[in-house]
C-alpha positions as CSV (number, residue, x, y, z in Angstrom):
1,X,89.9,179.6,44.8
2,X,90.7,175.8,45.0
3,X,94.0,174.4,45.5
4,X,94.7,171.7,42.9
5,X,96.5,168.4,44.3
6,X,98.6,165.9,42.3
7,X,98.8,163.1,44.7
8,X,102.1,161.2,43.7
9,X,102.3,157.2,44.9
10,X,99.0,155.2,45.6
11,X,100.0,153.7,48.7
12,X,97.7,153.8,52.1
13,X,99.0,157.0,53.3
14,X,98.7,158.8,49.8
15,X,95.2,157.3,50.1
16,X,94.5,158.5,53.6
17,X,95.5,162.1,52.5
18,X,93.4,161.7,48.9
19,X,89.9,160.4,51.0
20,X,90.4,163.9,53.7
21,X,91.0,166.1,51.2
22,X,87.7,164.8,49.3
23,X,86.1,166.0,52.7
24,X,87.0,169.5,52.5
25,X,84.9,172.0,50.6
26,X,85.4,171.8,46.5
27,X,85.9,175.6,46.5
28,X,89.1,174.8,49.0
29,X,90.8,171.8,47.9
30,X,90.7,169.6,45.0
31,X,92.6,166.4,43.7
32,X,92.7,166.6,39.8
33,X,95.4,163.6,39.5
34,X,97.2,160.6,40.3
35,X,100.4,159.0,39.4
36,X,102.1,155.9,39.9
37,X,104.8,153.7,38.2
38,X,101.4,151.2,37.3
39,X,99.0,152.8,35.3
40,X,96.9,150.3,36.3
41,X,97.5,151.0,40.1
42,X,96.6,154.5,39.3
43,X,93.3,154.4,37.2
44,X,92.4,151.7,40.0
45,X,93.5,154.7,42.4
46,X,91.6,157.1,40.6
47,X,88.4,155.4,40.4
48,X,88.1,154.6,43.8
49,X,88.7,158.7,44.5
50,X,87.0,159.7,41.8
51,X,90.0,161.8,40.5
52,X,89.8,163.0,36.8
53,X,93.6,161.8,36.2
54,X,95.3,159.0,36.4
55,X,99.3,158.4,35.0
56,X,101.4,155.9,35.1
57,X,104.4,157.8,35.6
58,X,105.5,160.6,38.5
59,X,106.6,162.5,35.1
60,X,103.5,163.1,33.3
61,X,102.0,164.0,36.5
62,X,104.6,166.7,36.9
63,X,103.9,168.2,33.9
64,X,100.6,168.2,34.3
65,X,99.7,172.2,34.3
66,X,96.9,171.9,36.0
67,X,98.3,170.4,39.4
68,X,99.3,173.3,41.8
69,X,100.8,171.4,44.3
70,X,102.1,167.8,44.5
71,X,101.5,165.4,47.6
72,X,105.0,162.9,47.7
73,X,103.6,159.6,49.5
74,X,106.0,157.6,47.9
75,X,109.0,155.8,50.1
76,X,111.7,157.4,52.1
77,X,113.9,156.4,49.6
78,X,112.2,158.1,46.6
79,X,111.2,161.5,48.3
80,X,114.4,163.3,47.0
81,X,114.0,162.1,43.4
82,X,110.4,163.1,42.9
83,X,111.0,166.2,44.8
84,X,113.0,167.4,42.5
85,X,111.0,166.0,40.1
86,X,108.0,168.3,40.6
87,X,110.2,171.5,41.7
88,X,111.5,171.0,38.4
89,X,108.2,171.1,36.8
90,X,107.3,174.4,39.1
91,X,105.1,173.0,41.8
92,X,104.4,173.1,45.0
93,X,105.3,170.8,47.3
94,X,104.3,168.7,50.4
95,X,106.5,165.7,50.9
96,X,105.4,163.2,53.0
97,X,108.3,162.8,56.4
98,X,110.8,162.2,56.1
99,X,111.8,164.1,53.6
100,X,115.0,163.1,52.8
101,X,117.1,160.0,54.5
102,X,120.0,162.1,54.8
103,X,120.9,166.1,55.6
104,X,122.6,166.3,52.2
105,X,119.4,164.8,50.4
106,X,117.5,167.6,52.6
107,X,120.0,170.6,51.7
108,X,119.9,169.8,48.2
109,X,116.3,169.9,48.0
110,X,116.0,173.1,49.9
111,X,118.3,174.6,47.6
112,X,116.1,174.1,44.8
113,X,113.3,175.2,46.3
114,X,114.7,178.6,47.0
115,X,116.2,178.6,43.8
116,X,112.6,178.6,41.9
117,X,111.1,180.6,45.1
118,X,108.6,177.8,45.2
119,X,106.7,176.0,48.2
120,X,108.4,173.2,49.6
121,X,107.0,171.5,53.4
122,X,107.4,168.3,55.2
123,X,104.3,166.8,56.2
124,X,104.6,166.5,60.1
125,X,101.1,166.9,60.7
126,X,101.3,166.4,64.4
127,X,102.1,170.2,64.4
128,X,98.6,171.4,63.0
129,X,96.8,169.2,65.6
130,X,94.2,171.8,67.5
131,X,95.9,170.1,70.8
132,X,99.2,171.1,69.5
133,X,97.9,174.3,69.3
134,X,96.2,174.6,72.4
135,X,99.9,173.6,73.4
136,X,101.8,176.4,72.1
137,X,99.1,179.1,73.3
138,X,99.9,177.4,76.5
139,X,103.7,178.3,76.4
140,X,103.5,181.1,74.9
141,X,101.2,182.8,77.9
142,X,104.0,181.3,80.5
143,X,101.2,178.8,81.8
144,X,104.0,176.4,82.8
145,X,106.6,179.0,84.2
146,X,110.4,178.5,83.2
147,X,110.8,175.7,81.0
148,X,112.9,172.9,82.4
149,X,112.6,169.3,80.9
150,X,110.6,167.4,78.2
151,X,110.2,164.1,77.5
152,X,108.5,162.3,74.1
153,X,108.1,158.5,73.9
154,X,107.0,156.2,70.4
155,X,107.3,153.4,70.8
156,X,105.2,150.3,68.8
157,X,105.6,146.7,67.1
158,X,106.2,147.2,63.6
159,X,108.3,144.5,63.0
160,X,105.2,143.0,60.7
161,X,105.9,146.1,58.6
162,X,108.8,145.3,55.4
163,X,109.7,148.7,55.3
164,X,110.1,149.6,59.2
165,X,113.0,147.1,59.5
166,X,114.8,147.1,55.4
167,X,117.9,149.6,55.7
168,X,117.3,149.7,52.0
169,X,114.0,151.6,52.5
170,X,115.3,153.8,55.4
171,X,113.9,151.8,57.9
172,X,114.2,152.1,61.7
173,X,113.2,153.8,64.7
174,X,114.7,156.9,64.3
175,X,113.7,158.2,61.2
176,X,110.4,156.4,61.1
177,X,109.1,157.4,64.4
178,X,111.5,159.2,66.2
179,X,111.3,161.7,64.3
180,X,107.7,162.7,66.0
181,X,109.3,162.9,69.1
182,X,112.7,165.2,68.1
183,X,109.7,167.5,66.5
184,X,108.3,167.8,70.0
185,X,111.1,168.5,71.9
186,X,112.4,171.0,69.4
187,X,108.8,172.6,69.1
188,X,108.4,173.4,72.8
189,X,112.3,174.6,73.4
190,X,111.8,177.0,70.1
191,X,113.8,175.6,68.3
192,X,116.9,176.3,70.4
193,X,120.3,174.3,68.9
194,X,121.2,171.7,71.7
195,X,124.6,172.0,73.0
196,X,125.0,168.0,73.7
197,X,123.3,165.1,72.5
198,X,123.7,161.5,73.7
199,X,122.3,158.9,72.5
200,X,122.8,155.0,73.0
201,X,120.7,151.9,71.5
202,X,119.8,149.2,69.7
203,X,120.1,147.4,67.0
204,X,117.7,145.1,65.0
205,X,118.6,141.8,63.9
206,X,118.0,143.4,59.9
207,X,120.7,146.4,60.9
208,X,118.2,149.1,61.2
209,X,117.8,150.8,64.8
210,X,115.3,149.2,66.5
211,X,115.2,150.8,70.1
212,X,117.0,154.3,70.5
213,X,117.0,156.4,73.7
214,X,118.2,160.4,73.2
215,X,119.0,162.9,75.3
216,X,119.3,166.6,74.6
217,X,120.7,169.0,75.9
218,X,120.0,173.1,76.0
219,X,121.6,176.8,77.0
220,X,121.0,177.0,80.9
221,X,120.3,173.4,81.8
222,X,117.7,172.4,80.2
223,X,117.4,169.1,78.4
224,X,114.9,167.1,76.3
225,X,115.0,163.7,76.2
226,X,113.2,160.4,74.0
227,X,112.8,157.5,73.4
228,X,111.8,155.2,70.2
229,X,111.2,152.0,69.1
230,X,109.8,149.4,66.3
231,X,109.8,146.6,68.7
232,X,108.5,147.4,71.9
233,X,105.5,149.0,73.4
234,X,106.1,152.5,74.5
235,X,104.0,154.7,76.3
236,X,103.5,157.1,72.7
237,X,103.2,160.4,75.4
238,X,104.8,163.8,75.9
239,X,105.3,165.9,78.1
240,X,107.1,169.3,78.9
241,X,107.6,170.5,82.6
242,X,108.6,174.2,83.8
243,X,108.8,175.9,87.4
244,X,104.9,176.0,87.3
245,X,103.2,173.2,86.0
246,X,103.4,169.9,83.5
247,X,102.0,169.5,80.2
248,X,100.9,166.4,78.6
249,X,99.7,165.3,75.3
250,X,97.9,162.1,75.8
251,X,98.6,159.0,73.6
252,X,98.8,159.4,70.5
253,X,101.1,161.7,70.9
254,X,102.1,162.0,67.2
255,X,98.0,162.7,66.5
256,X,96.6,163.8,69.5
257,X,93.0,164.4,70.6
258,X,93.8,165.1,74.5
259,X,96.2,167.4,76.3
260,X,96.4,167.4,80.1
261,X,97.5,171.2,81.6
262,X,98.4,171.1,84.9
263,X,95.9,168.4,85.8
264,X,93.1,169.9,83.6
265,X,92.1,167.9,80.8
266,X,91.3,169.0,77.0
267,X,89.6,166.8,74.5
268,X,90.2,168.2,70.8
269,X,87.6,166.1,68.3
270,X,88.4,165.1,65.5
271,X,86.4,165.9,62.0
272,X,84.6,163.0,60.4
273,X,85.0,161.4,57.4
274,X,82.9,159.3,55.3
275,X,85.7,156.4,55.5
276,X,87.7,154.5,57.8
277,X,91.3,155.7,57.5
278,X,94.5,153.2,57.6
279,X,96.5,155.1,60.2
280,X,95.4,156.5,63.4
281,X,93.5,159.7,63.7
282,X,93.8,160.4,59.8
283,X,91.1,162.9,59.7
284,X,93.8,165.0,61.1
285,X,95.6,165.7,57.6
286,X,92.7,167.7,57.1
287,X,94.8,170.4,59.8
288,X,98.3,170.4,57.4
289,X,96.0,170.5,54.0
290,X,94.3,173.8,55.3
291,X,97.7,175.1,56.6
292,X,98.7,174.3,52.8
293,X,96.7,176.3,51.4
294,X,96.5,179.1,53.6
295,X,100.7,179.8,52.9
296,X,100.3,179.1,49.6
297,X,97.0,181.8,49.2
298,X,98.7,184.2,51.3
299,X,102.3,184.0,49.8
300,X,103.2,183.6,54.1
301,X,106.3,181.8,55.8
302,X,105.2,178.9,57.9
303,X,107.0,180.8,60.1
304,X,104.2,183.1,60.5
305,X,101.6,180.3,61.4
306,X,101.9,180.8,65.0
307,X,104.8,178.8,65.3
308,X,103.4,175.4,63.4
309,X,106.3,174.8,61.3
310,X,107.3,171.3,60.7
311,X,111.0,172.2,62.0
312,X,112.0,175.1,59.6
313,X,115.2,176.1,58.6
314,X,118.6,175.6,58.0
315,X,120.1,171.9,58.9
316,X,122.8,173.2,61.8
317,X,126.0,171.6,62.2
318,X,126.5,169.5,65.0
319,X,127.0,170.6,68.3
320,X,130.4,171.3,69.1
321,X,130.5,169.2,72.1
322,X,130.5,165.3,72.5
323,X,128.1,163.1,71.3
324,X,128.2,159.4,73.0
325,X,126.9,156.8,71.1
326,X,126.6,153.3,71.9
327,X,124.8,151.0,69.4
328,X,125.5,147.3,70.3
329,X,124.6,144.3,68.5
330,X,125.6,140.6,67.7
331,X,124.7,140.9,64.3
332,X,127.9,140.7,61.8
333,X,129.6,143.9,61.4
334,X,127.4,144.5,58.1
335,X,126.9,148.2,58.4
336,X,130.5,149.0,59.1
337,X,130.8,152.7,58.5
338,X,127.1,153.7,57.6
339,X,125.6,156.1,59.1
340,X,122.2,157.1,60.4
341,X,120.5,160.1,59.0
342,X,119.8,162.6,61.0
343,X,116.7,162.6,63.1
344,X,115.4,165.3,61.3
345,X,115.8,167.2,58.8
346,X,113.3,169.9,56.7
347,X,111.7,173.2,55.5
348,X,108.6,174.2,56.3
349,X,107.0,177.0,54.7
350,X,107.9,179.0,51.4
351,X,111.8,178.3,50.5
352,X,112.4,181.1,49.4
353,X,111.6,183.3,52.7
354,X,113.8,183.4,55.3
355,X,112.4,182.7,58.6
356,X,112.9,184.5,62.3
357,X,113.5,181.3,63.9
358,X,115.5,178.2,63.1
359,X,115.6,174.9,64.2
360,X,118.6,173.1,64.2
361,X,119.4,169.5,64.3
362,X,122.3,167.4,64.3
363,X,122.9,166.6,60.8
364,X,124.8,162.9,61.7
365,X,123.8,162.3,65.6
366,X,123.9,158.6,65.5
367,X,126.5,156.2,64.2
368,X,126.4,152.5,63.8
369,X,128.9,151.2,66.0
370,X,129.6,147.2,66.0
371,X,131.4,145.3,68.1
């Protein structure tokens, strides 16, 4: 039996997702609307899909009895809002990352997702990449011995992009990109709560972080450690080391086609599609649609899913030891006070389950400090 999508927002990511879902077999997967605050936008949306529905409010789309699950593309900003929205209206949901801009956005929708017992997952589709899988079978045989240190780096130019660098739209490093490299350091430590985090940067002439270097770090000495920017040109690897052997995952590390085990390389296709997509690799949200519909049909925790959850569980309080933070800047002291949001923050899976394992992460790690 199909899973019906309601594809919220007609941006190019809510596009992407819409033209690799049209790839997957009809029996499997099928969009049956669109919304977006133009009703023009959304018929224009719809046509070029071919999707039955098109409305020109998040609303009517929520109400809509024939969508099963809603797809949030819509801005940082708006995710908590039309989460709600469609929990509300008893969907399913897959939000776009990040999911909220702030732990207490995150907490409040996770609350009302176990409330209704409904689905409710952050789209980090770098988890469902076959070379991310490839990856966990890998640690989870012991190919690399005793884990010691990882390392993630994202680093690119997006300066050209409005949103990246408006606070008012949650830009910045950190929760833009950043948060692909906290998933990979929190996926290959299982999700082990970090006893110290520093973290020191910078900041961007708009106020939003533009370069931030973290380090992490775990029971028994081990430590993870990133690094990510909107400005400059990073080498957008991983890589996790252990008394036996490296692993790598070959740029791009947030969609990854190549993975590099102790000097024997893996290449990991992609599937086609009939169009060019607008981000990098974007066949791969055909990986997270499948994982979709596989809880959803099986009434399964992502938990379950061989460890592929997009950082599940409870938002953990903040270590109890220090965190350092230097952010310096000769901008004028306009963000006096504000605060970062976390560098991540979600629920995979069904809400309403409760999960083995738990991820934690610092629910405030970075402060804007001025000078």
């Amino acid at each position: 039996m199909a899973v019906c999508w309601g594809v919220v927002s007609v941006g190019l990511i809510s596009s992407d997702f819409t033209a690799v879902l049209q790839t997957l077999p009809r029996s499997e997967h099928q969009v049956v609307a669109v919304a977006a605050r133009d009703l023009s936008r959304a018929k224009e949306f719809a046509q070029k899909h071919n999707i039955p529905k098109a409305y020109g409010s998040y609303e009517e789309l929520a109400k809509d009895p024939n969508v099963e699950v809603a797809y949030i593309g819509t801005q940082h900003p708006q995710h908590k809002a039309v989460v709600m929205l469609c929990l509300a209206a008893g969907k399913a949901v897959l939000c776009e990352k990040p999911m909220g801009v702030n732990a207490a956005e995150v907490r409040e929708m996770v609350a009302e997702a176990r409330s209704r017992g409904l689905f409710l997952m952050e789209a980090i589709w770098t988890r469902f990449f076959p070379a991310y899988e490839a990856l966990r079978s890998v640690l989870a045989q012991g190919t690399l011995g005793d884990l010691r240190v990882a390392r993630a780096e994202f680093g690119k130019d997006l300066t050209h992009v409005p949103r990246a660098v408006d606070w008012a739209q949650a830009g910045g490093a950190l929760l833009d990109i950043g948060i692909y490299c906290v998933q990979f350091i929190s996926m290959v430590f299982g999700g082990q709560k970090p006893e110290k985090i520093s973290a020191m940067g910078r900041r961007h002439e708009t106020g939003v972080d533009d370069t931030v270097t973290v380090l992490l770090q775990y029971p028994g000495g081990v430590h993870g450690s990133f690094t990510c920017s909107i400005t400059a040109q990073l080498s957008n690897t991983a890589f996790v080391s252990g008394t036996k052997g490296m692993a790598q995952v070959l740029d791009p590390c947030w969609c990854p086609t190549k993975l590099v085990v102790k000097g024997e390389h893996k290449e990991f296709p992609l599937p086609s599609v009939p169009k060019d997509c607008n981000f990098d690799n974007g066949a791969g949200m055909s990986y997270e649609a499948k994982h979709v519909r596989e809880c959803l049909r099986k009434g399964k925790d992502v938990e379950d899913q061989g460890g592929r959850q997009a950082l599940l569980g409870d938002i953990g309080p903040l270590p109890t030891c220090s965190v350092t933070v230097l952010f310096r800047t000769t901008s004028p002291k306009r963000l006096q006070g504000a605060q970062i949001s976390p560098l991540h923050s979600s629920l995979g899976g069904r809400a309403g389950l409760s999960p083995r394992k738990k991820n934690y992460i610092s629910q405030e790690i970075l402060q804007h400090l001025s000078t």
